[in-house]
SERO-4910 file (N, C-alpha, C, O; in steps of 0.05 Angstrom, whole numbers):
BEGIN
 pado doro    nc1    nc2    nc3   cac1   cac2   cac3    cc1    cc2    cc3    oc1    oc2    oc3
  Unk    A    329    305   -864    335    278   -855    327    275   -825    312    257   -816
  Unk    A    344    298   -807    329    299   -778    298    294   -776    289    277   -760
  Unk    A    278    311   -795    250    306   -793    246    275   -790    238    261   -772
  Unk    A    253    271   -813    242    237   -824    249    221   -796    231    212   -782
  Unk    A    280    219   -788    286    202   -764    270    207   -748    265    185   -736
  Unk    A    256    225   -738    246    231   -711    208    240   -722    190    224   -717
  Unk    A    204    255   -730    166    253   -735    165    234   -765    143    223   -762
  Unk    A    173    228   -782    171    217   -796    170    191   -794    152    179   -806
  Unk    A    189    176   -778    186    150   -770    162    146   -753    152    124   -757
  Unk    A    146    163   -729    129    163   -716    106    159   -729     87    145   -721
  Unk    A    106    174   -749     83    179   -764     78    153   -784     54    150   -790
  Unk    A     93    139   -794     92    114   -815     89     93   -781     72     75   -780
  Unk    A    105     96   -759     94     72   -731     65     85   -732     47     72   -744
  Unk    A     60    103   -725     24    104   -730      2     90   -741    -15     74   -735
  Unk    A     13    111   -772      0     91   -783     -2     59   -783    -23     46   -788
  Unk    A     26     49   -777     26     23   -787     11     10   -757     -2    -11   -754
  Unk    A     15     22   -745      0     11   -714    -33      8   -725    -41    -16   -726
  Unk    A    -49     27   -733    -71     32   -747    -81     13   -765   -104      4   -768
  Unk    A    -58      8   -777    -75    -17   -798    -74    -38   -790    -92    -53   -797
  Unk    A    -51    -50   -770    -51    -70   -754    -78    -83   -739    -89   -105   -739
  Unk    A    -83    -59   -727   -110    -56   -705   -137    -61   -716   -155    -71   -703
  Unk    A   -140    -53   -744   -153    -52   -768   -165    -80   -778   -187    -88   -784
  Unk    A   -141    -91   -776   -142   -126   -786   -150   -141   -769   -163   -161   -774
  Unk    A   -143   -136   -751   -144   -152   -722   -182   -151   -722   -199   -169   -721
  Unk    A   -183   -118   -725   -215   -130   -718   -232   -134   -739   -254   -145   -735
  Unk    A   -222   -127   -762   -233   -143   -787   -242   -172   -785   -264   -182   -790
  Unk    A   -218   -182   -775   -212   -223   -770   -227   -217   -733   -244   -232   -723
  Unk    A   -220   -203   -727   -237   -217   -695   -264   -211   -692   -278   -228   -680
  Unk    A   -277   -188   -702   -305   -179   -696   -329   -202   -711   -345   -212   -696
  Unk    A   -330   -206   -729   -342   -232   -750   -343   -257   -732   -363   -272   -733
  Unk    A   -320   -263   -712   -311   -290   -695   -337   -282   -674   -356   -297   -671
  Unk    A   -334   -253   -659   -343   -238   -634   -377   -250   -646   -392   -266   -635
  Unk    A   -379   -239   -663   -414   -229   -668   -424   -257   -672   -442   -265   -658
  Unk    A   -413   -273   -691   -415   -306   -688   -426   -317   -665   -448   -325   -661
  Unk    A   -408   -315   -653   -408   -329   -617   -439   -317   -607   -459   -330   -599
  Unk    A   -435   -291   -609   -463   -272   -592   -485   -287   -606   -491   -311   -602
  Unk    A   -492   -277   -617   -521   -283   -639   -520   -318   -629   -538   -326   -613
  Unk    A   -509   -328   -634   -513   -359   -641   -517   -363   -613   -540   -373   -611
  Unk    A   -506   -361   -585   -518   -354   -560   -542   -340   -560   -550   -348   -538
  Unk    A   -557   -326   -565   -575   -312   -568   -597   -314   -584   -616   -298   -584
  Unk    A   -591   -346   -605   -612   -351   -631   -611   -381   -627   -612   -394   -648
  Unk    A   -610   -396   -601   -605   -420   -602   -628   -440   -621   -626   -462   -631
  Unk    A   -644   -427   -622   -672   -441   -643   -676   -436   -665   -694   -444   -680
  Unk    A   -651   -414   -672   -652   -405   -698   -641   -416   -715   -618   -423   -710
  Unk    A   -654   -423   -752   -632   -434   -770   -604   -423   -773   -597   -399   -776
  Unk    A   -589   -445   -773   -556   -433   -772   -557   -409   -802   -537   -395   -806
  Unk    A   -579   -406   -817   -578   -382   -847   -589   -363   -829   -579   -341   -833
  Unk    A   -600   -363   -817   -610   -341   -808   -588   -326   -786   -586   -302   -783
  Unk    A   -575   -345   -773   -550   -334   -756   -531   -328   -771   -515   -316   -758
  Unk    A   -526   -331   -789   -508   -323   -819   -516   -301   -824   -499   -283   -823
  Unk    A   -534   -296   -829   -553   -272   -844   -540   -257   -822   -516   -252   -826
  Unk    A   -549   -250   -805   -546   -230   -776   -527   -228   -764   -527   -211   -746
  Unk    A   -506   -241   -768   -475   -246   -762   -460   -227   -790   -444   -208   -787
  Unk    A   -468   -234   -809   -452   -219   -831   -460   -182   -830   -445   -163   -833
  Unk    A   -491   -185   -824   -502   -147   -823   -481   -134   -796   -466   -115   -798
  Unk    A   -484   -152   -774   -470   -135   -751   -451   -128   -757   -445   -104   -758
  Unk    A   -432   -155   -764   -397   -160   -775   -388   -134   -793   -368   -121   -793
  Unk    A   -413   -131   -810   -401   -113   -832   -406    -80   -825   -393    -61   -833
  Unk    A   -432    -81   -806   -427    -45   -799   -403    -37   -777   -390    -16   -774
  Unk    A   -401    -59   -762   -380    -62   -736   -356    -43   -739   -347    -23   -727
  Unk    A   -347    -70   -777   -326    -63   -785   -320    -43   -784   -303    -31   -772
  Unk    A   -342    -35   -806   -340      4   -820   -335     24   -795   -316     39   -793
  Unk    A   -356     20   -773   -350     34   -754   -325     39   -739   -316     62   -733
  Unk    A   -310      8   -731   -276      3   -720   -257     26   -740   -239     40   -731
  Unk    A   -266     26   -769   -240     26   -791   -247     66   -793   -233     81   -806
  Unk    A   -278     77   -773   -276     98   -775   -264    114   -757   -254    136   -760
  Unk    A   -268     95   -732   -257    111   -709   -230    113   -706   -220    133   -697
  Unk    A   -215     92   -714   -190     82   -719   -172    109   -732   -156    124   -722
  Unk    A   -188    105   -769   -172    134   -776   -173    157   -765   -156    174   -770
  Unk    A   -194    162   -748   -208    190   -735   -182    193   -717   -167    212   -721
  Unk    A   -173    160   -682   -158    170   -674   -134    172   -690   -119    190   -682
  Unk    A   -126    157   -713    -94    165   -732    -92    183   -737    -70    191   -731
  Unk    A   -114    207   -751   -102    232   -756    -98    245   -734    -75    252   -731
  Unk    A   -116    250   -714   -113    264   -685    -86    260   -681    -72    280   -678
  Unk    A    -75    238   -680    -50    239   -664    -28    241   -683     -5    236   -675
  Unk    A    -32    249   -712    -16    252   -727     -6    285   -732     15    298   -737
  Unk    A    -27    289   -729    -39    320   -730    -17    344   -712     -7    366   -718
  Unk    A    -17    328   -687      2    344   -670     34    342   -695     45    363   -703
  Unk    A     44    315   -701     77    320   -707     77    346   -740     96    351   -754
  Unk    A     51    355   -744     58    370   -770     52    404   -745     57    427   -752
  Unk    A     44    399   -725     42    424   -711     23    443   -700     24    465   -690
  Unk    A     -2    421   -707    -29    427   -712    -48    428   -678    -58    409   -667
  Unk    A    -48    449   -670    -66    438   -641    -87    428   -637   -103    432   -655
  Unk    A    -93    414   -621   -115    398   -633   -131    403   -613   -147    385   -610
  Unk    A   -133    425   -594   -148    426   -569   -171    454   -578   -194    461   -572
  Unk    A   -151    463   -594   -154    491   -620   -181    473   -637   -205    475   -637
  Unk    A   -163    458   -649   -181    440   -674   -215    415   -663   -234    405   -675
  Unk    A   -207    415   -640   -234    402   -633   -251    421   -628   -272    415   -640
  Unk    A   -251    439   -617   -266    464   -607   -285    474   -627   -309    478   -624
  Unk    A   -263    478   -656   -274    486   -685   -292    471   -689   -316    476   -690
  Unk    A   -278    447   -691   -299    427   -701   -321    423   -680   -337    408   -692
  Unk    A   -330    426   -660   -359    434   -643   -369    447   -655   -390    438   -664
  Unk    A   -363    471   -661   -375    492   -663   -381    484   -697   -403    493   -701
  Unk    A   -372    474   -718   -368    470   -740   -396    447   -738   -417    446   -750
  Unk    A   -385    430   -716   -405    403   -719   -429    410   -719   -444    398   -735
  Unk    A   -441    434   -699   -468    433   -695   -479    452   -717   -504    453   -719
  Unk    A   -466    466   -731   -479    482   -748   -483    462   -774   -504    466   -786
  Unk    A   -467    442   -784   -471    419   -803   -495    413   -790   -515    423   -798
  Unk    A   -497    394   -763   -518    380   -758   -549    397   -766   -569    385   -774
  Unk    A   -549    419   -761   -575    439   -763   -578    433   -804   -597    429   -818
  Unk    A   -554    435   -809   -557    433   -853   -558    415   -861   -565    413   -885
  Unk    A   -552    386   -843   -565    363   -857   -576    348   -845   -568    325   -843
  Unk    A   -598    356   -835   -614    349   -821   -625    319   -832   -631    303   -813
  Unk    A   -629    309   -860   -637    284   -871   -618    268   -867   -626    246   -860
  Unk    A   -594    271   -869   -574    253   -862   -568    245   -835   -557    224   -829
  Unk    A   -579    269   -816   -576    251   -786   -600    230   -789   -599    206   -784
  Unk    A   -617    241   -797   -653    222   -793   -637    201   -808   -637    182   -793
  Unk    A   -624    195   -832   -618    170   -844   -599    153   -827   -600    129   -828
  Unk    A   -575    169   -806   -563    156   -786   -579    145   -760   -572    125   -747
  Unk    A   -594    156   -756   -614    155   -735   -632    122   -735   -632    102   -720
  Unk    A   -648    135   -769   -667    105   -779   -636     82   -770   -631     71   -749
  Unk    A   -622     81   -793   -601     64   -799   -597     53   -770   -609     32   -769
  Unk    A   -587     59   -751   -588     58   -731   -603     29   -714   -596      8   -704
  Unk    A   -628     46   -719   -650     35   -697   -659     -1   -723   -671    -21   -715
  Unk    A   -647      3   -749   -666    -16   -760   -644    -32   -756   -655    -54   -756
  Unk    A   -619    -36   -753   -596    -51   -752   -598    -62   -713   -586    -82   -704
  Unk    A   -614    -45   -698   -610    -52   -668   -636    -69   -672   -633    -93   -668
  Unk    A   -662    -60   -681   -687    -76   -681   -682    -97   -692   -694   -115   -680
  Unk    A   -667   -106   -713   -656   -135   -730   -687   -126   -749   -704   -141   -740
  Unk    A   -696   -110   -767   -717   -113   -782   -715   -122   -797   -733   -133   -809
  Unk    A   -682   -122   -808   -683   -143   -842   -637   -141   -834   -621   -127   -822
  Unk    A   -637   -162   -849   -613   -170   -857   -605   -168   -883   -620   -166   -903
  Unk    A   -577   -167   -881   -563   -178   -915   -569   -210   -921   -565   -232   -911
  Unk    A   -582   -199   -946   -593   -229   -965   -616   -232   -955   -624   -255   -959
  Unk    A   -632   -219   -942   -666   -216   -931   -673   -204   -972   -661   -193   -990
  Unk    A   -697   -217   -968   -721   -202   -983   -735   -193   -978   -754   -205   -967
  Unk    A   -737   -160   -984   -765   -138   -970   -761   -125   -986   -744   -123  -1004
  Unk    A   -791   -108   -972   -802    -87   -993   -802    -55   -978   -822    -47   -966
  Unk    A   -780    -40   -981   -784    -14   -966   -781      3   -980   -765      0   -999
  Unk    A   -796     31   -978   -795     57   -993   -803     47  -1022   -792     59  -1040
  Unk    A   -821     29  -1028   -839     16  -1052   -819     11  -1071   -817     17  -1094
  Unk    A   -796     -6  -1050   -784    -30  -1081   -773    -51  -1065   -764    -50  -1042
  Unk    A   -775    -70  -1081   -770   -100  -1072   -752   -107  -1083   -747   -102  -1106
  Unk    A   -730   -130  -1059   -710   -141  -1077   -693   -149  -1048   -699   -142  -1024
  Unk    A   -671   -164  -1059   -651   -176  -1043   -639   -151  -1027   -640   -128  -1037
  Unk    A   -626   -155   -999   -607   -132   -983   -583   -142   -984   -571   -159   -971
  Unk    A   -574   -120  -1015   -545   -132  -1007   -523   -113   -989   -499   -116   -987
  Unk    A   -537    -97   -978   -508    -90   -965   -540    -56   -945   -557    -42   -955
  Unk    A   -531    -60   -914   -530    -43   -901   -515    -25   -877   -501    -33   -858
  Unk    A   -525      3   -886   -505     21   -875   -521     32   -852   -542     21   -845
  Unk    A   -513     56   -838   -520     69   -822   -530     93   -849   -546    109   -839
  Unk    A   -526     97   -871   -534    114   -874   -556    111   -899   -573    126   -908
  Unk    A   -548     85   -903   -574     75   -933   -567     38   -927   -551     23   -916
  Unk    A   -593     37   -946   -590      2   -954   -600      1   -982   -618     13   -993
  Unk    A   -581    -21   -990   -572    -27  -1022   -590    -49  -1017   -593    -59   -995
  Unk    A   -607    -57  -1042   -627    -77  -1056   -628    -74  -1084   -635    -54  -1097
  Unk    A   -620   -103  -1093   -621   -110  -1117   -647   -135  -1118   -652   -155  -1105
  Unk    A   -662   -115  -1147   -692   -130  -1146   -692   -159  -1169   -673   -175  -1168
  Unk    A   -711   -163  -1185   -710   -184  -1188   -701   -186  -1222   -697   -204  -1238
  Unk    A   -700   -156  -1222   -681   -158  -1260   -651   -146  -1259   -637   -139  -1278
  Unk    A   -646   -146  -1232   -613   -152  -1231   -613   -111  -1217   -595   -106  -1201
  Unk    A   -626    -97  -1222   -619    -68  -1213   -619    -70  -1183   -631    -83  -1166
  Unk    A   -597    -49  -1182   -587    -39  -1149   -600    -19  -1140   -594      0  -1155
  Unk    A   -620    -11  -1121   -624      7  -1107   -612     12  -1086   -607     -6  -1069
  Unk    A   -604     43  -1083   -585     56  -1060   -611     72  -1046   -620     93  -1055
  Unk    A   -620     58  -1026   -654     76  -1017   -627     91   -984   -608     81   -972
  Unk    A   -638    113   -982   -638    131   -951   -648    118   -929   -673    115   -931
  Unk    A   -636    106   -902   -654     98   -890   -665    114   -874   -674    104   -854
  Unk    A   -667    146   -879   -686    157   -870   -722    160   -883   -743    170   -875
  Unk    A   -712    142   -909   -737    137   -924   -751    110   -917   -774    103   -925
  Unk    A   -740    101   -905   -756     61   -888   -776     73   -871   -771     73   -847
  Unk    A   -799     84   -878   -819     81   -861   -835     55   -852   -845     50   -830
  Unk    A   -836     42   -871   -851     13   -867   -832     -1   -884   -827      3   -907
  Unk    A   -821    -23   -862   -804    -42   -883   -820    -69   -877   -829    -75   -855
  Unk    A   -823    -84   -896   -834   -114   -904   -817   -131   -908   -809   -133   -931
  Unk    A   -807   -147   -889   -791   -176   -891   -801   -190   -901   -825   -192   -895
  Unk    A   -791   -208   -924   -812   -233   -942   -786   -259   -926   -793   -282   -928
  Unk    A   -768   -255   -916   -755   -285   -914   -742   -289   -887   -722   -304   -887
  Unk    A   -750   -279   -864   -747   -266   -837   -761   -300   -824   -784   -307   -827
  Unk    A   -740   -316   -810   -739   -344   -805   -758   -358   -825   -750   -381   -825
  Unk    A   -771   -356   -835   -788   -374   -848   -807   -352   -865   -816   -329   -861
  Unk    A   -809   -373   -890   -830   -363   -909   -853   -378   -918   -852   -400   -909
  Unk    A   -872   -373   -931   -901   -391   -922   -901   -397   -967   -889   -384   -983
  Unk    A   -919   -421   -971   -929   -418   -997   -962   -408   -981   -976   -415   -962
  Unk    A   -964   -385  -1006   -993   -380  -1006  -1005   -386  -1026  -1001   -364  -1038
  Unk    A  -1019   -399  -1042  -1032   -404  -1066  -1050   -414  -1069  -1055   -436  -1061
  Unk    A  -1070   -395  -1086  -1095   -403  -1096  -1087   -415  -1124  -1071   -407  -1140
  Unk    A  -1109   -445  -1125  -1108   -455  -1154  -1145   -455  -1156  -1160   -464  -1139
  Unk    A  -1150   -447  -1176  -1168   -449  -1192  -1190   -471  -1211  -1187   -473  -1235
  Unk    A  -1211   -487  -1195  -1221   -503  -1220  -1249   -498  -1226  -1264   -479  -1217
  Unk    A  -1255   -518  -1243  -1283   -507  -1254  -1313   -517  -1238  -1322   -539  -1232
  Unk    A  -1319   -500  -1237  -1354   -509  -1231  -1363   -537  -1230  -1376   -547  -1211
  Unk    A  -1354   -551  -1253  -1357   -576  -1242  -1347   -610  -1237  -1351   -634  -1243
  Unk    A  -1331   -593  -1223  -1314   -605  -1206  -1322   -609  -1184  -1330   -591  -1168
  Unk    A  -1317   -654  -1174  -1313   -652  -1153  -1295   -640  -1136  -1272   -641  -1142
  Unk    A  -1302   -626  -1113  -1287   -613  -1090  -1266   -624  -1080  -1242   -617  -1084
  Unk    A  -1279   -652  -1060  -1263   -674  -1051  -1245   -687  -1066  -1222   -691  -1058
  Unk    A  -1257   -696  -1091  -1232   -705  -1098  -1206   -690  -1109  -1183   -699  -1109
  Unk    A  -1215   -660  -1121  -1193   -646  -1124  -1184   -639  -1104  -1160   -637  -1109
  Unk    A  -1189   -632  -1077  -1176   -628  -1048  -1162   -649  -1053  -1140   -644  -1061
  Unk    A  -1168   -678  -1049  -1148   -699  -1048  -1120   -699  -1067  -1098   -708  -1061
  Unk    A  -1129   -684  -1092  -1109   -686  -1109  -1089   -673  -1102  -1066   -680  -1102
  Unk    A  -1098   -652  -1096  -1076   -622  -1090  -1062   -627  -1064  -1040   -616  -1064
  Unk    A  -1070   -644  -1035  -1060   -649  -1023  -1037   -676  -1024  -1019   -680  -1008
  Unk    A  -1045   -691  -1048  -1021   -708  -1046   -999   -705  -1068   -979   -718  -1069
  Unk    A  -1006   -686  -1082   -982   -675  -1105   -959   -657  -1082   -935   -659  -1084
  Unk    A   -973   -640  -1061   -955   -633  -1043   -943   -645  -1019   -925   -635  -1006
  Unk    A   -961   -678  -1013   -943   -685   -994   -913   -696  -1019   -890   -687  -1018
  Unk    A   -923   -712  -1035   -903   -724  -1064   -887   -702  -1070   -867   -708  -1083
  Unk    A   -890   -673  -1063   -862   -657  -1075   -847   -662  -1044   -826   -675  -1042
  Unk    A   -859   -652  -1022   -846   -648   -996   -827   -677  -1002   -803   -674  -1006
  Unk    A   -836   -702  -1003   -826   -722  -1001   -801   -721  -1029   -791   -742  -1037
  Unk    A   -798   -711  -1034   -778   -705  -1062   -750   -694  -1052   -747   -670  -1049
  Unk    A   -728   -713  -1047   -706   -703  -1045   -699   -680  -1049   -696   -662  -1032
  Unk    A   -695   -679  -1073   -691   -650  -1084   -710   -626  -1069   -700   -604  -1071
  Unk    A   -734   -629  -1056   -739   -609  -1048   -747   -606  -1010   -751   -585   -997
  Unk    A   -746   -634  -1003   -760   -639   -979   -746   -614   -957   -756   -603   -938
  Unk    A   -713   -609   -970   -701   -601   -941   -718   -573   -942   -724   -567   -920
  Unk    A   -726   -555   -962   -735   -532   -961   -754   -535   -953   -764   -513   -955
  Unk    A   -775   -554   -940   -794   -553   -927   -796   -550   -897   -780   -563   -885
  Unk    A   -815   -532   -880   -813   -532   -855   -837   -544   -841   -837   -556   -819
  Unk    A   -866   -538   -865   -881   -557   -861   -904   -565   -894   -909   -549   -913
  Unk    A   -910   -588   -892   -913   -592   -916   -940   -579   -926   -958   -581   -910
  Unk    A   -945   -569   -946   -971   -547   -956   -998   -560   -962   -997   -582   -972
  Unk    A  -1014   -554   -958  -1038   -570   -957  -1053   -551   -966  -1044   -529   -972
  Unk    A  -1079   -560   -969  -1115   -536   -965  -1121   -532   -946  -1126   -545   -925
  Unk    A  -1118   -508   -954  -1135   -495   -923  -1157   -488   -928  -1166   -487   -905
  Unk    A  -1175   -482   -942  -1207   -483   -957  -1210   -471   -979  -1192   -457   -988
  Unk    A  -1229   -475   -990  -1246   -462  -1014  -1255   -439   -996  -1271   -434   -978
  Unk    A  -1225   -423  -1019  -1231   -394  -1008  -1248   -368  -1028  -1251   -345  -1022
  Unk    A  -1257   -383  -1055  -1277   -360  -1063  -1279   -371  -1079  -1262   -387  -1089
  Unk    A  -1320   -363  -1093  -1326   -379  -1108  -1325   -351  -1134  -1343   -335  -1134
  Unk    A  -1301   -351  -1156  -1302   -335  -1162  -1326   -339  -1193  -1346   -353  -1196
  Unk    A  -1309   -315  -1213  -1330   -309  -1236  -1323   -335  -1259  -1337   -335  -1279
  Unk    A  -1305   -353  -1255  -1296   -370  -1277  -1292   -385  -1263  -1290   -403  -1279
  Unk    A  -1288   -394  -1244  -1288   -419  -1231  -1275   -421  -1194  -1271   -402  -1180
  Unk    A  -1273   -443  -1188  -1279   -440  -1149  -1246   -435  -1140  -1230   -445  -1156
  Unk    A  -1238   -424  -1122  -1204   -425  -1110  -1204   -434  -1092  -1220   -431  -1074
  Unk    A  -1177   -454  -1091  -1179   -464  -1063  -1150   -454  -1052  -1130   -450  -1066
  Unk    A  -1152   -452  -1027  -1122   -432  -1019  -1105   -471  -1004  -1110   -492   -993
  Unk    A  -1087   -457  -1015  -1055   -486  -1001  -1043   -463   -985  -1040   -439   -992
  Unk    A  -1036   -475   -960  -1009   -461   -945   -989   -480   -932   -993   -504   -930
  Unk    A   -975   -471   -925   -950   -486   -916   -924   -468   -910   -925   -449   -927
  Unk    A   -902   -465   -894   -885   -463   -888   -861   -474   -900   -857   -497   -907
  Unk    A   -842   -450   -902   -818   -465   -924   -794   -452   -904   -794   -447   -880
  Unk    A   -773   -450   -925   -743   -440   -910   -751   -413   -927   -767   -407   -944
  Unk    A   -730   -399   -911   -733   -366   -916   -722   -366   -940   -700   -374   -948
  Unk    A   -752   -348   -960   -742   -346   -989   -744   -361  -1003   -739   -355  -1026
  Unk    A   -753   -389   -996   -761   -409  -1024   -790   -414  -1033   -803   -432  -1043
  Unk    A   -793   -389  -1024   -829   -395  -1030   -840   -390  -1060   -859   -396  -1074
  Unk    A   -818   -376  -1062   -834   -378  -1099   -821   -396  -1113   -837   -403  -1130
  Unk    A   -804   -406  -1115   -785   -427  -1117   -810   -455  -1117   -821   -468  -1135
  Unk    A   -811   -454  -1094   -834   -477  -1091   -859   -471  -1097   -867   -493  -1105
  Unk    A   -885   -450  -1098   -903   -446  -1106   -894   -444  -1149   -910   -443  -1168
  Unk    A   -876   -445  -1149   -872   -445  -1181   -872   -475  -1188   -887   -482  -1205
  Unk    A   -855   -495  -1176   -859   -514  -1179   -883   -536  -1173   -884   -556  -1186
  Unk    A   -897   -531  -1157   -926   -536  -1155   -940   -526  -1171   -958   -541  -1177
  Unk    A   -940   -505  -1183   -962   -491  -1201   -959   -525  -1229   -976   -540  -1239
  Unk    A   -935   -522  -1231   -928   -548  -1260   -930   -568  -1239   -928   -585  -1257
  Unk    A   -932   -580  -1221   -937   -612  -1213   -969   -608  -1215   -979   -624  -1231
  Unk    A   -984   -595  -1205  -1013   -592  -1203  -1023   -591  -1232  -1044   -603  -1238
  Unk    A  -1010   -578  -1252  -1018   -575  -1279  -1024   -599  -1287  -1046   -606  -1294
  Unk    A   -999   -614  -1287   -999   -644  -1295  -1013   -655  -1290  -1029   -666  -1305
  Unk    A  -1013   -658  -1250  -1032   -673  -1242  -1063   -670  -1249  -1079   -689  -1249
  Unk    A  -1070   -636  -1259  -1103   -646  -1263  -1104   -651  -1288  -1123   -665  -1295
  Unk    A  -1084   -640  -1311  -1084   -657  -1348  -1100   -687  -1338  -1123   -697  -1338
  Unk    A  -1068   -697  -1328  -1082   -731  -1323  -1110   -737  -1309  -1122   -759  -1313
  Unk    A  -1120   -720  -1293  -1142   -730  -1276  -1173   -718  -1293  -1195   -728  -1292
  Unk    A  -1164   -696  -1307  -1179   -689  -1328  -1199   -672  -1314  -1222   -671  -1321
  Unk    A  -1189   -661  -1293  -1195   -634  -1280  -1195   -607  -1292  -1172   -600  -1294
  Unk    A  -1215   -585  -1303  -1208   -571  -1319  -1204   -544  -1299  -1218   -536  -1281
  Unk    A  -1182   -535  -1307  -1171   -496  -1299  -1181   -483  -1314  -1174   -482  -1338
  Unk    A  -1205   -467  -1302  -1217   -454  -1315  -1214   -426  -1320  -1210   -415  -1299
  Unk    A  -1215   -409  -1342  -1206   -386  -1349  -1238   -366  -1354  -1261   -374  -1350
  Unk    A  -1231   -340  -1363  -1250   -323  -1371  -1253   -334  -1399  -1236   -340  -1416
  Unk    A  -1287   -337  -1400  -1292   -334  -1418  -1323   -324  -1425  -1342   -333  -1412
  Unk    A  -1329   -306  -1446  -1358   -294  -1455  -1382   -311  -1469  -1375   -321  -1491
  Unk    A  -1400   -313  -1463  -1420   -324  -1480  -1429   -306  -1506  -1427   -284  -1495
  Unk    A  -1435   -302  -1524  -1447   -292  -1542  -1471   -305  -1556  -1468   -327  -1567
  Unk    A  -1497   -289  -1555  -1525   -296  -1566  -1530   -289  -1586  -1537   -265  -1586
  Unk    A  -1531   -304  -1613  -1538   -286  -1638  -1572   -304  -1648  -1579   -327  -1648
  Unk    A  -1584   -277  -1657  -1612   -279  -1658  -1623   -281  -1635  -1615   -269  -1616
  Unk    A  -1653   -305  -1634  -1669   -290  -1615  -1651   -291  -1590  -1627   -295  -1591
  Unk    A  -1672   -288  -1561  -1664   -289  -1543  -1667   -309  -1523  -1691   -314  -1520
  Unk    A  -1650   -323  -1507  -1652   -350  -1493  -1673   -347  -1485  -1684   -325  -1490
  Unk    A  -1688   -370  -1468  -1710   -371  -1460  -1701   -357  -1429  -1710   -335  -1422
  Unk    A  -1683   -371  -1411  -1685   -369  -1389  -1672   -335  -1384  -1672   -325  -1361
  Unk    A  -1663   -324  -1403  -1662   -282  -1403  -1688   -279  -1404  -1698   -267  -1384
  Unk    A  -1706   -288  -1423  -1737   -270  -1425  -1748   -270  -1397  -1757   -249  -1389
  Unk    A  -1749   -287  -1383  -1752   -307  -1359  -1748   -291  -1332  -1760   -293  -1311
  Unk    A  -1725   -275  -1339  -1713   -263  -1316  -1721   -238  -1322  -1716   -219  -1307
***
């Protein structure tokens, strides 16, 4: 009973001091990183200061809620009798012989690290690192989680991010080649394709995802079935296929009706003699 009154009660004020401290920066650090960034991104879309407010907020946390228990046991450590001047020493000497045996897991603290200080990608970014693509739902100091586009979670090392690829990093572009046939006017299909995309931009439903509206940028190859012409434009981060999908079906329509043909592969076959203009050649 003596115990309990006297280290036992210390030990439950500890702890409870601990989780107190815990919450506090749970609810205050999210407020902190808010304020910073948004001072620091004044030109930036408020999603994008979302994005980068939630990655800091959430390793912050992890970090506060580690050091926290680190000092709770230390100072708990002494009321069971434990020296701790004894026990740090060990653990030096303990620490650096680990650090030499996991050597991949510092390089993954290390990466983790530097890609969370560089800002290379956020939670809810789309990239492609260590050759798989997909949403970031959650990063650590010691890996980052991405879920791709048939719902699977990847847990990749970020000592494996050698080259990481942002697809939604402030802004995303439509890139798209559409395809017509040989003989086809140019001009007027340029005309067409450019006003099916000012008519989506102008589309409620989609204008706000626009940053700038997509146009032709030239006849970019005259291929084996018919000519491409490349559209670009600027969107909000991540709605680019979104919107290059929905253009693919407004343009469809639009050349049905204009009687523009999309041309595909196809073979000639010669049965009997031989054309005139093969002998020829």
């Amino acid at each position: 009973m003596d115990w309990f009154m006297n280290t036992g009660i210390r030990i439950i004020a500890i702890v409870a001091v601990a989780i107190i401290i815990f919450i506090i920066c749970r609810f205050t650090i999210p407020s902190i990183m808010r304020n910073m960034v948004s001072r620091r991104s004044i030109n930036k879309d408020k999603s994008e200061i979302q994005k980068r407010t939630d990655t800091l907020s959430s390793i912050l946390v992890k970090i506060a809620g580690i050091v926290i228990a680190i000092i709770a046991v230390i100072t708990i450590l002494p009321e069971f009798g434990v020296n701790i001047a004894t026990l740090i020493a060990g653990i030096g000497v303990g620490g650096l012989a680990i650090a030499f045996a996991a050597q991949n897991l510092v390089r993954d603290f290390i990466t983790g690290f530097f890609i969370i200080l560089e800002d290379q990608y956020r939670v809810q970014d789309v990239v492609s690192i260590a050759g798989i693509s997909g949403a970031v739902e959650d990063i650590g100091l010691r890996r980052t989680v991405l879920r791709d586009v048939s719902g699977n979670v990847h847990s990749i090392p970020n000592g494996k991010v050698e080259i990481s690829t942002n697809m939604s990093k402030d802004f995303s572009r439509v890139d798209l080649n559409v395809s017509v046939g040989y003989g086809e006017n140019l001009k007027q299909v340029i005309h067409i394709i450019n006003g099916v995309c000012q008519e989506m931009a102008a589309d409620p439903q989609w204008k706000e995802q626009f940053i700038s509206t997509p146009s032709v940028l030239r006849v970019d190859n005259l291929g084996d079935s018919g000519i491409e012409i490349k559209i670009l434009g600027d969107t909000k981060p991540a709605m680019q296929w979104a919107i290059m999908g929905e253009l693919r079906f407004r343009l469809k329509n639009a050349f049905d009706k204009e009687g523009i043909e999309i041309p595909w592969p196809r073979t000639k076959v010669y049965f009997g003699n031989t054309p005139d203009f093969i002998k020829q050649n």
